[in-house]
C-alpha positions in Angstrom: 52.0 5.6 -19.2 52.6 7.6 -22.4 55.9 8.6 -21.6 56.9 5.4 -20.7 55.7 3.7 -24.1 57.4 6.5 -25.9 60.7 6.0 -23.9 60.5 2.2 -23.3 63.4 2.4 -20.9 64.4 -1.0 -19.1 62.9 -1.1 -16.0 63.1 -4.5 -12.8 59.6 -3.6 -12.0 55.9 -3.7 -14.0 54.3 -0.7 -14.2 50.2 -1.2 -14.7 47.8 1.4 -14.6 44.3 0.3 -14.1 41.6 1.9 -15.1 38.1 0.9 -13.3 34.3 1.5 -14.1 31.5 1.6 -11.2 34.5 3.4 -8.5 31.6 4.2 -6.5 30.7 0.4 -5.8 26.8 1.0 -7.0 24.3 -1.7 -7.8 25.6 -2.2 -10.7 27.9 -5.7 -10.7 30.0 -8.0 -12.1 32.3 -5.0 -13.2 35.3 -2.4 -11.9 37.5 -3.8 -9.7 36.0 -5.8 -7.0 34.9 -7.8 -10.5 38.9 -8.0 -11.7 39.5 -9.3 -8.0 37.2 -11.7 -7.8 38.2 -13.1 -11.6 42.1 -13.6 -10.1 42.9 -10.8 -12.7 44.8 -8.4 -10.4 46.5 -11.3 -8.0 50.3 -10.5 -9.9 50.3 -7.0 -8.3 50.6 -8.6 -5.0 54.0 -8.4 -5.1 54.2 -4.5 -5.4 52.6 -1.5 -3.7 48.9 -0.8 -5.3 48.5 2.6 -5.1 44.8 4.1 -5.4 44.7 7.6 -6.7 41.1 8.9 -5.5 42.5 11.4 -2.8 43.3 15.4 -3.0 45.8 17.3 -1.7 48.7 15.8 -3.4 49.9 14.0 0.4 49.4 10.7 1.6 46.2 9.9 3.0 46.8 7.0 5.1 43.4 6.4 6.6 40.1 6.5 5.3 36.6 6.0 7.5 34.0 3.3 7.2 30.3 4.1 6.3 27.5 2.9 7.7 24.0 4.8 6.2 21.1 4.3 8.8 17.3 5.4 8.4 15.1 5.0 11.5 11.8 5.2 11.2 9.9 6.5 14.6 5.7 5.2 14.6 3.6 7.7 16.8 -0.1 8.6 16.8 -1.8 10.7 14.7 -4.1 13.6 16.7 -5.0 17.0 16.8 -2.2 18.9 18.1 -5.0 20.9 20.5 -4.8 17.8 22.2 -1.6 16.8 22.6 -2.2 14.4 25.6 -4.2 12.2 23.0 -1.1 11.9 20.7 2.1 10.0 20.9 4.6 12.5 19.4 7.2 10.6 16.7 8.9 13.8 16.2 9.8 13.9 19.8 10.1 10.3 20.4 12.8 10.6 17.1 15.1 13.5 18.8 15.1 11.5 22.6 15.8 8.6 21.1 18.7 9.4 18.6 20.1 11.3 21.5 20.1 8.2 23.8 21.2 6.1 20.4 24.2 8.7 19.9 25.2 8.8 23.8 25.3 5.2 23.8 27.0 4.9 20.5 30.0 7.1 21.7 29.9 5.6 24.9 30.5 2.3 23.1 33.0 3.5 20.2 35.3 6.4 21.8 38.1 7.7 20.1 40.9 5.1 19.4 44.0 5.8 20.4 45.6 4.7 17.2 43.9 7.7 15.5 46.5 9.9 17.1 48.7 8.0 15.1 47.2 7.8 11.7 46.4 11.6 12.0 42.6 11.2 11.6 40.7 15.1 11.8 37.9 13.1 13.7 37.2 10.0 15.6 34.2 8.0 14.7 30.8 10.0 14.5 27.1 8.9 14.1 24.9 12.0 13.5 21.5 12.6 11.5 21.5 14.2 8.1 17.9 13.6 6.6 14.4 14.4 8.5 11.3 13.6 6.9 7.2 13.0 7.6 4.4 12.1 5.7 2.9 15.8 5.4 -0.1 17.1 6.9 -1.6 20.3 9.0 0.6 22.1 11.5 -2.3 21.6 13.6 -1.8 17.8 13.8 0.8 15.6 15.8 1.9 13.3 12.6 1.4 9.6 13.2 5.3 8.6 12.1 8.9 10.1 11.1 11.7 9.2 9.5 15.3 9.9 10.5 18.1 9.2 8.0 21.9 9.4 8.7 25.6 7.5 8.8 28.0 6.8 10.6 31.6 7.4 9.9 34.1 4.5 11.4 37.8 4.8 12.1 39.3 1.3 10.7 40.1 0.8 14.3 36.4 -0.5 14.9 34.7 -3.4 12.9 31.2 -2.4 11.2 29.7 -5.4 11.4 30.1 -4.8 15.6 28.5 -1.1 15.0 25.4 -2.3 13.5 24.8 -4.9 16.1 25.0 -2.3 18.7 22.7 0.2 16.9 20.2 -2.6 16.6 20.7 -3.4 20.5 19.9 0.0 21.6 16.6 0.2 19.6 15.3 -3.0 20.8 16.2 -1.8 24.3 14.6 1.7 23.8 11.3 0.2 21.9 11.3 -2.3 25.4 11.9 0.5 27.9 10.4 3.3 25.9 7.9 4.7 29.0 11.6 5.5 30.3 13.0 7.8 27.6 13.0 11.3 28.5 10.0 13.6 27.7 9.4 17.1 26.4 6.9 19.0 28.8 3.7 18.2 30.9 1.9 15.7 28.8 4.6 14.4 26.1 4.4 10.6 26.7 5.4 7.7 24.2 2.5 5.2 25.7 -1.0 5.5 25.6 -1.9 2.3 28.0 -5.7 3.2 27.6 -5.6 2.4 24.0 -2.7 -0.5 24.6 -0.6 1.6 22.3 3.3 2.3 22.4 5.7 4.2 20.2 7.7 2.6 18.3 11.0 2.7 16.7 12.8 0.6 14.0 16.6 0.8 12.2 17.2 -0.1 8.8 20.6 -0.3 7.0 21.7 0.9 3.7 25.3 -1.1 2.4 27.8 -0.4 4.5 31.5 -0.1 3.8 34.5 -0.5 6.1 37.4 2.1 6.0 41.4 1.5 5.6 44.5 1.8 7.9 47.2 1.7 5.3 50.5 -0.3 6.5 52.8 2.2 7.5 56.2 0.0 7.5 55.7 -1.2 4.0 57.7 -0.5 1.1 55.1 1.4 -1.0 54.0 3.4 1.5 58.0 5.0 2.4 58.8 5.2 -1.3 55.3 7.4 -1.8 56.6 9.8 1.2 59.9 10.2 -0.4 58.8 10.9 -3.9 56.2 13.2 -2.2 58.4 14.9 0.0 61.0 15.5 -3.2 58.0 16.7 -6.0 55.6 18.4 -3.7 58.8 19.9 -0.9 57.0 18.3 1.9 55.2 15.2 3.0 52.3 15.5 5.8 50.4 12.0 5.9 46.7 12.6 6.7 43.3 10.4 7.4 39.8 11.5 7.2 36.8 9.4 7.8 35.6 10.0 4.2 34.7 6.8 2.7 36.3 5.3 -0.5 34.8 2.5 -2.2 36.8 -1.1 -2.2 40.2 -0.7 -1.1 39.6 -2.3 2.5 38.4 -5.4 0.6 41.9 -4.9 -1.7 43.9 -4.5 1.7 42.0 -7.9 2.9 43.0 -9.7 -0.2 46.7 -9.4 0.7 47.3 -5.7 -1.8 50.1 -3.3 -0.1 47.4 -0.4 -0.8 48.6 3.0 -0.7 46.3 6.2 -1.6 47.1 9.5 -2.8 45.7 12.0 -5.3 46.0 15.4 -7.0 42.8 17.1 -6.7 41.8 19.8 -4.2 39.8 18.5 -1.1 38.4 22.3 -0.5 36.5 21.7 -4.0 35.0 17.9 -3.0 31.3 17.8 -4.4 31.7 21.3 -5.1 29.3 22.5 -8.0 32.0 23.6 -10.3 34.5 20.8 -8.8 38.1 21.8 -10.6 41.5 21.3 -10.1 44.9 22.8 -11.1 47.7 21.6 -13.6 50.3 22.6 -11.7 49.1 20.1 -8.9 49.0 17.8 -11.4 52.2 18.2 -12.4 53.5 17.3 -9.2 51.9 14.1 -8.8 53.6 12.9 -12.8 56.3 13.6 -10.9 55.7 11.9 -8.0 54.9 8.9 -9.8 58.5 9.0 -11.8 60.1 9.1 -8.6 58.3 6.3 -7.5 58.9 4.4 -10.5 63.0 5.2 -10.1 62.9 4.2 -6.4 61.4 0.9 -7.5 64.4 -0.1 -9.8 66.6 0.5 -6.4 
């Protein structure tokens, strides 16, 4: 954008740069860009390619993954772990029942055959990532748990239908939970003496749907061949990391495009860097854009 004010050469096309607070999406509102969308500020740039520059590896990445964040939280009973039979086990209940939740999930979401296409390293995934209990002795069966994880969603599968299929298969587990697999001898999830039952429930964090960028539009075959001419080769990629807002851009009617200069190997890294050379290339890769744009 410097070089351009300092050159002011005549160009067909606008060039704007814009540069957004809150690009994580927090709790924080009525600012970055979902705020300029909503406020009709952005609607001019319709009639170009948008192209979002939060990616690494100075390629393409075409496809991005949706994000769902789940916690579910697993109610037991609390007893002495002497006597076992006495106790309803949440830790137990918690790992048979997030494997039935995960069978049924990929069971219900398989790999789509449109992520062949868009190059994506996985297909959609629900795993656990957080595990946590109240605290107590290791001689005591804890009276609840909770599990915490996401899933990650090709754009080939709506996230609103995910979530009402997680919620499905807890209301049929907590209905037909005498039926989940046990672990050992007296592991049991119903106490009918003491009309007692375990019990699960799934809460949801804000979710986020992913992006399928258009693949016959303009802005996406002039960013291949500036790539392909700065960098010395062009290798389009999708991941099913998340990033924040551009599915809602793509929805509004923006020809949304992503790239970036940074190095994926050094993502969340503690001493997160990147190189001026890559740089570099993308200025480069933007000129050529820019040039192709006056054709």
């Amino acid at each position: 954008m410097k070089r351009l004010g300092e050159t002011k050469p005549k160009l067909k096309s606008t060039v704007v740069a814009v540069f957004i607070a809150n690009e994580e999406n927090s709790a924080i509102t009525g600012v970055g860009v979902d705020a300029l969308v909503n406020e009709g500020m952005l609607s001019e740039l319709k009639k170009g390619p948008l192209f979002w520059i939060d990616t690494a590896d100075k390629q393409p990445c075409i496809g991005t993954g949706g994000m769902i964040p789940w916690r579910l939280r697993v109610t037991g009973k609390l007893f002495h772990s002497g006597l076992p039979h006495k106790a309803i086990n949440p830790l137990e209940l918690a790992m048979e029942a997030l494997k039935e939740i995960q069978s049924r999930f990929y069971r219900d979401f398989p790999p789509h055959s449109k992520e062949k296409i868009y190059g994506f390293a996985t297909p959609s995934t629900m795993k656990p990532t957080q595990w946590s209990y109240p605290g107590g002795g290791i001689n005591q069966v804890p009276a609840e748990c909770t599990v915490c994880g996401d899933v990650r969603l090709t754009p080939f599968y709506d996230v609103k239908d995910v979530i009402k299929k997680l919620y499905e298969y807890v209301d049929d587990i907590n209905k037909n939970i005498e039926k989940l697999d046990t672990r050992g001898p007296v592991s049991k999830y119903v106490l009918p003496e003491e009309n007692l039952r375990g019990r699960l429930r799934i809460t949801f964090d804000e979710a986020n749907s992913g992006i399928a960028c258009n693949l016959d539009s303009r802005g996406y075959h002039v960013l291949c061949k500036a790539t392909e001419e700065a960098v010395g080769h062009v290798k389009p990629y999708s991941i099913t990391g998340s990033l924040p807002l551009i599915r809602e851009l793509q929805d509004e009617g923006f020809d949304v495009q992503t790239a970036g200069y940074g190095l994926m190997a050094t993502y969340h890294a503690k001493n997160e860097y990147c190189l001026l050379s890559d740089m570099c290339q993308g200025y480069k890769v933007f000129v050529n854009i820019i040039a192709q744009l006056e054709d």
